[in-house]
ROPA-663842 format. One record per residue (C-alpha): residue number from 0; residue in three letters; x, y, z. Coordinates in steps of 0.05 Angstrom, whole numbers, plus 32768, in hexadecimal, padded with zeros to 4 digits. Layout:
<pts>
PT seq type    x    y    z
PT NUM  Ala    X    Y    Z
...
</pts>
This chain:
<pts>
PT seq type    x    y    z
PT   0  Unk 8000 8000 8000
PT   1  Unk 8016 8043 7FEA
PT   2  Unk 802A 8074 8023
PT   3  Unk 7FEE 80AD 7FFF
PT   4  Unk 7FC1 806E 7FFC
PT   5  Unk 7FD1 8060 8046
PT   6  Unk 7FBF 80AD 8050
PT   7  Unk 7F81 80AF 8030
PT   8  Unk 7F69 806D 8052
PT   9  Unk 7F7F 808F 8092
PT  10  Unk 7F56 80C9 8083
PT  11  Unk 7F15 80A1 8077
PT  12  Unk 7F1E 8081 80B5
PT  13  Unk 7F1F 80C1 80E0
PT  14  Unk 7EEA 80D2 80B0
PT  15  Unk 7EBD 809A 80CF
PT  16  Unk 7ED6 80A9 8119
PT  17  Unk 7EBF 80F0 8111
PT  18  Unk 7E77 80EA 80EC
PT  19  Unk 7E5E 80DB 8133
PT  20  Unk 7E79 8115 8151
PT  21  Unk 7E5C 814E 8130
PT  22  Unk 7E32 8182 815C
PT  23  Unk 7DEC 819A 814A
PT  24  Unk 7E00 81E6 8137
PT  25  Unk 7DDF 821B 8169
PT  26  Unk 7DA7 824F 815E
PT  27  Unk 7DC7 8274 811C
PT  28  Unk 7DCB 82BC 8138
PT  29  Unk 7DA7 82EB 811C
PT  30  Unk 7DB4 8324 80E9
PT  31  Unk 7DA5 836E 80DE
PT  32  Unk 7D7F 836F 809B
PT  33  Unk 7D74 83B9 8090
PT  34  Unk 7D8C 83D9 804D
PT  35  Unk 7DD4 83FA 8062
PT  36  Unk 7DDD 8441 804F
PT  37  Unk 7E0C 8474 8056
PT  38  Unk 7E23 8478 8096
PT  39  Unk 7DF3 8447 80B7
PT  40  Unk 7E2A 841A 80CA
PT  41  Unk 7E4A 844F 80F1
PT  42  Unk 7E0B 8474 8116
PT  43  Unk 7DF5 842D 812B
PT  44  Unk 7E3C 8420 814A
PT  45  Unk 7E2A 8418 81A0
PT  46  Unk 7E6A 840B 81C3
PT  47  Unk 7E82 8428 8206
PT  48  Unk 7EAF 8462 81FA
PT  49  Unk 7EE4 8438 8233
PT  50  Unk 7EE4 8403 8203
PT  51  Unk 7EF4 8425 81C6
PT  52  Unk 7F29 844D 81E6
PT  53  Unk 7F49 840B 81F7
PT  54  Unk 7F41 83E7 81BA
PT  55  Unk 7F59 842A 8197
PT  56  Unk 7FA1 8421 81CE
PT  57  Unk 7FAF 83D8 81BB
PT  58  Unk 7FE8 83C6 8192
PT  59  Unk 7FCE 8390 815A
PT  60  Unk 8013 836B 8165
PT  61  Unk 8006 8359 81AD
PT  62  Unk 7FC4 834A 81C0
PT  63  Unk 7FC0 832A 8201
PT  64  Unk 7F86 8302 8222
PT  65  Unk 7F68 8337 8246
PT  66  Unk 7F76 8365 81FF
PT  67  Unk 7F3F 8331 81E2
PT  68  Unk 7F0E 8322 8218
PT  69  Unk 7F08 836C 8233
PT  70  Unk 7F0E 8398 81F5
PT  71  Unk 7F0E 8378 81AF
PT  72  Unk 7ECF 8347 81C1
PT  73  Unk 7EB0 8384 81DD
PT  74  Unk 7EB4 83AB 8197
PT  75  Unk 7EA8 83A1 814D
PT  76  Unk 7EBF 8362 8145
PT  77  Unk 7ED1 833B 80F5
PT  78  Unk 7EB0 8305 80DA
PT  79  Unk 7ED8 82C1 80CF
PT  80  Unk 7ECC 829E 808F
PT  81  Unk 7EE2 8258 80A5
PT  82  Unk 7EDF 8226 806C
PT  83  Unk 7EEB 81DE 8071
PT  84  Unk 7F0C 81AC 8044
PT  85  Unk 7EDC 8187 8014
PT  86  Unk 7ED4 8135 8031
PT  87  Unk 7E97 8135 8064
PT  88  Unk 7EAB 8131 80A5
PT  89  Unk 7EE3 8162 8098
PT  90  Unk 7EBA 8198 80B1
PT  91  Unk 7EC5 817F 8100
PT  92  Unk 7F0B 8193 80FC
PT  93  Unk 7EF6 81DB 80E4
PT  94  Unk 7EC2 81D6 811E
PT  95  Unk 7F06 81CA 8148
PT  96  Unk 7F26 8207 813B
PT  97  Unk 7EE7 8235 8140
PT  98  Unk 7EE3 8215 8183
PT  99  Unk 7F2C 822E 818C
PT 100  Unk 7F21 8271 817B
PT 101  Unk 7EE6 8275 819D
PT 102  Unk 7F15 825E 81DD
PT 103  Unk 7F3B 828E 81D3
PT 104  Unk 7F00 82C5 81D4
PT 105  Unk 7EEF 82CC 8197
PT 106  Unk 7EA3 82D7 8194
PT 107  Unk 7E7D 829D 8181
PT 108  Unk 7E43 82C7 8150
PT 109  Unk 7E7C 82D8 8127
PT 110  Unk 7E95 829C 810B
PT 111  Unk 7E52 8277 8100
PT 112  Unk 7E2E 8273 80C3
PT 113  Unk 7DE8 829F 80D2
PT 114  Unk 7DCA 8272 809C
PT 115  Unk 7DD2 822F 80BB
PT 116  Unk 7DFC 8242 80F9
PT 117  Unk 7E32 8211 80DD
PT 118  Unk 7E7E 8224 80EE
PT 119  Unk 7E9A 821E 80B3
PT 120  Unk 7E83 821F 806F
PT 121  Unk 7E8C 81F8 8034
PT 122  Unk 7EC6 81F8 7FF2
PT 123  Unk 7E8E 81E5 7FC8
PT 124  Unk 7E66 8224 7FCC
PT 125  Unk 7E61 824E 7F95
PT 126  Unk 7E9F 8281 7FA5
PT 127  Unk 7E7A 82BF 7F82
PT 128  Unk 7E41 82B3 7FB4
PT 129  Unk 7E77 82AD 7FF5
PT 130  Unk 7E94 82F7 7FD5
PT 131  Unk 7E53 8310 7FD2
PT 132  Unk 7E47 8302 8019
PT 133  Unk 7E91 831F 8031
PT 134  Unk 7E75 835E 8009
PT 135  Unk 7E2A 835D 8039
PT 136  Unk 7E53 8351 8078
PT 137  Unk 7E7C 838E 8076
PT 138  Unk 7E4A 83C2 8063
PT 139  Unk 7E22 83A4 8096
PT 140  Unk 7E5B 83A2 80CC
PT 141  Unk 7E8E 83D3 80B6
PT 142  Unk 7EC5 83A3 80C5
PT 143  Unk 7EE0 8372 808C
PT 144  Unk 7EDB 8321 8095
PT 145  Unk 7F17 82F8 809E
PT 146  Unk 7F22 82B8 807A
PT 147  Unk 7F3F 8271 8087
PT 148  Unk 7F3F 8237 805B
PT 149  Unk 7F52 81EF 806C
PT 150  Unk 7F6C 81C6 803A
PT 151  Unk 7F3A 81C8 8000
PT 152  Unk 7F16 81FF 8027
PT 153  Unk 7F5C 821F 8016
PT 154  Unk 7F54 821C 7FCB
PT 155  Unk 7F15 823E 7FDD
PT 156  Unk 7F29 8275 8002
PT 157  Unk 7F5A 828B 7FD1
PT 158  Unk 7F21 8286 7F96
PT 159  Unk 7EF0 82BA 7FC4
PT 160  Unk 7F2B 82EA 7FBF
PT 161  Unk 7F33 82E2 7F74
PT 162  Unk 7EE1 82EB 7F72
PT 163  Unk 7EF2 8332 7F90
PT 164  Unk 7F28 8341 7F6B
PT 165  Unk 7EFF 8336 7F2A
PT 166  Unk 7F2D 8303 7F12
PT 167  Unk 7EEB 82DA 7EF5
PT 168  Unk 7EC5 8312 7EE0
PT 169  Unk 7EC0 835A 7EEF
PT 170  Unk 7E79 8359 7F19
PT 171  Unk 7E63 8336 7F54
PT 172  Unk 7E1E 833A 7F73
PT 173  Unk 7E16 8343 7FB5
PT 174  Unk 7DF7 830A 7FEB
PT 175  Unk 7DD5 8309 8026
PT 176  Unk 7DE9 82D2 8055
PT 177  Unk 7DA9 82D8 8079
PT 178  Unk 7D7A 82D5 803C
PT 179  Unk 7DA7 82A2 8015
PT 180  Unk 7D9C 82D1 7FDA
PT 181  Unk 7DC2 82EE 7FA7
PT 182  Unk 7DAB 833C 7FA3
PT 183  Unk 7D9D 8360 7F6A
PT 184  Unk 7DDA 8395 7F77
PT 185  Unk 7E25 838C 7F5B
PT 186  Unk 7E38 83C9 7F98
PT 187  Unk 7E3C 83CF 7FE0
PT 188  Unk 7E3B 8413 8006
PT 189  Unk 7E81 8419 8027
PT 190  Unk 7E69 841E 8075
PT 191  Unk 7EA6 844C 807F
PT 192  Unk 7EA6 8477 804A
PT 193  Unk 7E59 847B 803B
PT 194  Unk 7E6D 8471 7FEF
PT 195  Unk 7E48 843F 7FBB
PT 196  Unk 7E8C 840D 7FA9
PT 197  Unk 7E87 83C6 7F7D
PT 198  Unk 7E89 8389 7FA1
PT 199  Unk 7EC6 8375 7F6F
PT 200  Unk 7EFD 8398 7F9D
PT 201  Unk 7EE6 838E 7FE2
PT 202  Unk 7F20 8373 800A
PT 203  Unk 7F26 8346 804D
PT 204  Unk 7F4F 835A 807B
PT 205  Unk 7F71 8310 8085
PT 206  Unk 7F73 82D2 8068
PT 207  Unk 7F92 8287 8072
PT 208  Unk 7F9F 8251 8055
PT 209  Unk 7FB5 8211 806A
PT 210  Unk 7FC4 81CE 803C
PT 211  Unk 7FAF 81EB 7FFE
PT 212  Unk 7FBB 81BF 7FB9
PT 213  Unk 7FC7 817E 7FA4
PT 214  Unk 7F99 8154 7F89
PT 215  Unk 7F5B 817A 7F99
PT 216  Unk 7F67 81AC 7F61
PT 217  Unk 7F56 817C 7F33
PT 218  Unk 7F11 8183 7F49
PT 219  Unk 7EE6 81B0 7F10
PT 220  Unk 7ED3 81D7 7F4B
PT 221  Unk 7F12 81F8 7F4D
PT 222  Unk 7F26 81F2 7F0B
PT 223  Unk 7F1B 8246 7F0E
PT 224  Unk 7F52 824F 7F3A
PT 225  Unk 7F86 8221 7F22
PT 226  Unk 7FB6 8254 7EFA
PT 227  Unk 7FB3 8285 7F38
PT 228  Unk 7FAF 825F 7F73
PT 229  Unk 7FEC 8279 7F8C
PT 230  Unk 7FE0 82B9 7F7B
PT 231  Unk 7FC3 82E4 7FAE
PT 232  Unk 7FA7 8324 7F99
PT 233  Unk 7F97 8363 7FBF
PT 234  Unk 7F5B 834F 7FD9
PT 235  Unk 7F77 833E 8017
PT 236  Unk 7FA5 8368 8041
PT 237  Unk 7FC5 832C 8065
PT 238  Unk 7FCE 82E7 8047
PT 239  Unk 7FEE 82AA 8068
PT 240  Unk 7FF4 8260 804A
PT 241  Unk 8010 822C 806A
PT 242  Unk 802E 81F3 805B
PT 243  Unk 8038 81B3 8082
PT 244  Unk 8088 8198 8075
PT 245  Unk 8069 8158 805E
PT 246  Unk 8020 8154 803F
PT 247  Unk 800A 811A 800D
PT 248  Unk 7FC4 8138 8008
PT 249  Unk 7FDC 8182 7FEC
PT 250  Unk 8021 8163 7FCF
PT 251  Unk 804A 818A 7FFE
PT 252  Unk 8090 8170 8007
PT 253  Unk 80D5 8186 8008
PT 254  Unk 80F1 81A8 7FC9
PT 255  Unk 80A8 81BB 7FB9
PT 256  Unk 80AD 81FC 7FD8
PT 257  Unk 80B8 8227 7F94
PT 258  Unk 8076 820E 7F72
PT 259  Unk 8050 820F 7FB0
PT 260  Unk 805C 8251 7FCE
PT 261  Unk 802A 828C 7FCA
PT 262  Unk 8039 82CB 7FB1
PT 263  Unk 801E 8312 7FAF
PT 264  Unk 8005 832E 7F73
PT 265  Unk 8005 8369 7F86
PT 266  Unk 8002 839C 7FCF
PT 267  Unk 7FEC 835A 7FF8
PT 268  Unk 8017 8344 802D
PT 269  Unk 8026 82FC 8028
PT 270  Unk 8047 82C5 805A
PT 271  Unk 805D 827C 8044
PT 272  Unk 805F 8256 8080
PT 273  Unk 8076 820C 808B
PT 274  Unk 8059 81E7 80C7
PT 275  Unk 807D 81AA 80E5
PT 276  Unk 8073 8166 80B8
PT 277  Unk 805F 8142 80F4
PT 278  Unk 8017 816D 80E8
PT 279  Unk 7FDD 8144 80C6
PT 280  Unk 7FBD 8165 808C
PT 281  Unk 7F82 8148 80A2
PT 282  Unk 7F82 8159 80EE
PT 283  Unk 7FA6 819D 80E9
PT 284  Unk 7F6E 81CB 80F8
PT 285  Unk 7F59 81A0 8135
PT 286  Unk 7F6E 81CF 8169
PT 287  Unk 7F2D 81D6 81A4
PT 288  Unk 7F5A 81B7 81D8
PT 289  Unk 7F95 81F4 81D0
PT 290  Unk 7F67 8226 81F1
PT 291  Unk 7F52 81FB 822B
PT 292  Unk 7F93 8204 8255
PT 293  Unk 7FA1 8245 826D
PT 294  Unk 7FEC 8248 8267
PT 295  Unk 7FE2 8233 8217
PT 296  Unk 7FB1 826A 8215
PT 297  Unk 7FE9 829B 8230
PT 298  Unk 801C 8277 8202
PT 299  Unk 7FF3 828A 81CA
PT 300  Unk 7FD9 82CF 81D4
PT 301  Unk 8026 82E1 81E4
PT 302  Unk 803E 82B5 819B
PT 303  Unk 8064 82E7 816D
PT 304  Unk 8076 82C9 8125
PT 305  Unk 80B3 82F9 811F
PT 306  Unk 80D0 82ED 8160
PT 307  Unk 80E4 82A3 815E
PT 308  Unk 811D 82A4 818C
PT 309  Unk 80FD 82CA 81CD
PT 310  Unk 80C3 8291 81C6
PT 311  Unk 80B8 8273 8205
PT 312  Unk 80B3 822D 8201
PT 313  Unk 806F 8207 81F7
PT 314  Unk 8046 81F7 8236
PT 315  Unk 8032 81B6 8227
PT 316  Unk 806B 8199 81EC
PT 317  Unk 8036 8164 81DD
PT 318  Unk 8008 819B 81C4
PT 319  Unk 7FFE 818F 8177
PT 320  Unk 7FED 81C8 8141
PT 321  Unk 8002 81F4 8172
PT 322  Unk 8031 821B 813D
PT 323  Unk 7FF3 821B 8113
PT 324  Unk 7FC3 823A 8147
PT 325  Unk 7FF2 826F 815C
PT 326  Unk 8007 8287 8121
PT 327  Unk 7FBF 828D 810B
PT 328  Unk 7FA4 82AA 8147
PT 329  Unk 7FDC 82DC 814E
PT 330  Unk 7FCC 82F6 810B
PT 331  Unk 7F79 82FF 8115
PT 332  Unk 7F82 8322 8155
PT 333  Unk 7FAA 834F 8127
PT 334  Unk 7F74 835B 80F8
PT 335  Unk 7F42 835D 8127
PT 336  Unk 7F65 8390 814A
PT 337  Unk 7F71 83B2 810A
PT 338  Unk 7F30 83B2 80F1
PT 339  Unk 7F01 83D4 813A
PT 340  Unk 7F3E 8407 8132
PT 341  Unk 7F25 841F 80F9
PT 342  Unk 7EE0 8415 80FB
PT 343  Unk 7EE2 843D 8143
PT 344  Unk 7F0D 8471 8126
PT 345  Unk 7EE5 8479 80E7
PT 346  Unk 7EA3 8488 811C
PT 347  Unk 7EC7 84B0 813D
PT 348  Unk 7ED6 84DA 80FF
PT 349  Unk 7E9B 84D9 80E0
PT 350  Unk 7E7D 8505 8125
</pts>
């Protein structure tokens, strides 16, 4: 038996394991479904003055525990676009890391699905739709979604950016996630600026990918995507994909690196990052149990990417997709951070 055959028959296994384990999804929260105008976004904007004076004080680079729980929970707050890889029960491993970030404070309304109240969403969604929505969400909210993309949810994730960017035609309707509906408008009203835009060139703030290739682009589905998959256009401010050192399922291996890196095509900032090859393209999002301990959760909220060598050591050094989980986590506090700055400072202005 072939070592990828081994894999896959691996992977259907868990696959049995964890078709038992899946949770009903809560009450889907609910939705403001008012026609945005100029300015609404802003006027409608209730938080205590406290609050945004210490959100406005917090340096995106160091969020601490406290940062989250008593300041960024407490103000406008991102959407998470999870999307899970493409064979069912997949989806319980995306479950696993909403349950992390959730952990770790971020608020639970804002990573579930208002349709269905599911965690993550699926790679075989119509991507112009999933735009559309991104588009709805911040003229609702003000503050831009973030995205991250598991394996084929990956391949996914970087198609909704191309939908923005116009790379498969230069208009994209707009849909309501509570609705399920396509609307009859191509434009959003910019909730900061007050000013009719196109939905083509709305941006996220963040997005990550993890696993992202192999086989699975042989799928029609993302047949769209194949010639600029590792392209990443300026749709997104930040863009991270990772790679684990050793992956049979998105043909990562050493001496692979050149034709599987991502680049920028143009002002986006983009990371390559390689995770150990001990990590299981399969089980790599499956990270609930990180936020139980408090020492991990101080490990975590004090993780810095660019400071390797003044990393304290790992509380628990049986902890897996730990490197994962931090690297993630440090970089959506960021954003998050990033994004109630402006938002606040933009009501603030507009007084």
């Amino acid at each position: 038996m072939t070592t990828p055959y081994r894999a896959i028959c691996l992977f259907a296994a868990a696959s049995i394991v964890l078709s038992g384990c899946v949770t009903a999804p809560l009450e889907a929260p609910g939705d403001d479904l008012r026609e945005a105008k100029a300015g609404s976004v802003l006027r409608s904007l209730s938080i205590d003055r406290a609050v945004e004076d210490r959100i406005l004080a917090l340096d995106p680079e160091r969020i601490g525990e406290d940062d989250v729980r008593d300041a960024l929970a407490k103000g406008p707050t991102p959407r998470i676009f999870e999307v899970h890889g493409g064979i069912y029960p997949v989806q319980v491993l995306m479950q696993s890391f909403a349950e992390f970030l959730i952990g770790m404070g971020y608020p639970e309304n804002r990573i579930r699905d208002p349709g269905d109240g599911a965690f993550s969403r699926s790679p075989y969604e119509l991507s112009e739709h999933q735009a559309g929505e991104i588009a709805w969400y911040y003229e609702h909210e003000g503050v831009r979604p973030m995205l991250v993309g598991h394996s084929q949810g990956g391949i996914q994730v970087v198609k909704i950016l191309h939908e923005l960017a116009g790379t498969f035609g230069p208009t994209r309707r707009v849909f309501n996630p509570v609705t399920r509906e396509l609307e009859e408008r191509t434009t959003i009203v910019d909730p900061l600026t007050g000013r009719e835009r196109p939905v083509v060139g709305v941006s996220v703030s963040y997005a990550a990918v993890v696993g992202t290739g192999g086989w699975a682009l042989v799928l029609p589905v993302h047949w769209k995507v194949v010639n600029v998959i590792r392209a990443i256009p300026d749709t997104v401010d930040d863009f991270t994909g990772y790679r684990i050192g050793l992956d049979f399922f998105a043909w990562d291996a050493p001496g692979l690196e050149a034709v599987k890196t991502f680049h920028a095509e143009g002002r986006a900032m983009v990371r390559n990052v390689t995770l150990p090859a001990v990590y299981s393209h399969v089980f790599v999002p499956a990270t609930s149990q990180l936020a139980e301990s408090p020492a991990m959760r101080t490990w975590l909220n004090a993780f810095d990417p660019d400071n390797e060598a003044g990393r304290a050591a790992v509380p628990d050094a049986a902890a897996t997709n730990v490197m994962f989980a931090a690297d993630v986590w440090h970089s959506i506090k960021k954003h998050w951070c990033l994004e109630a700055q402006q938002l606040i400072r933009a009501r603030r202005a507009a007084r």
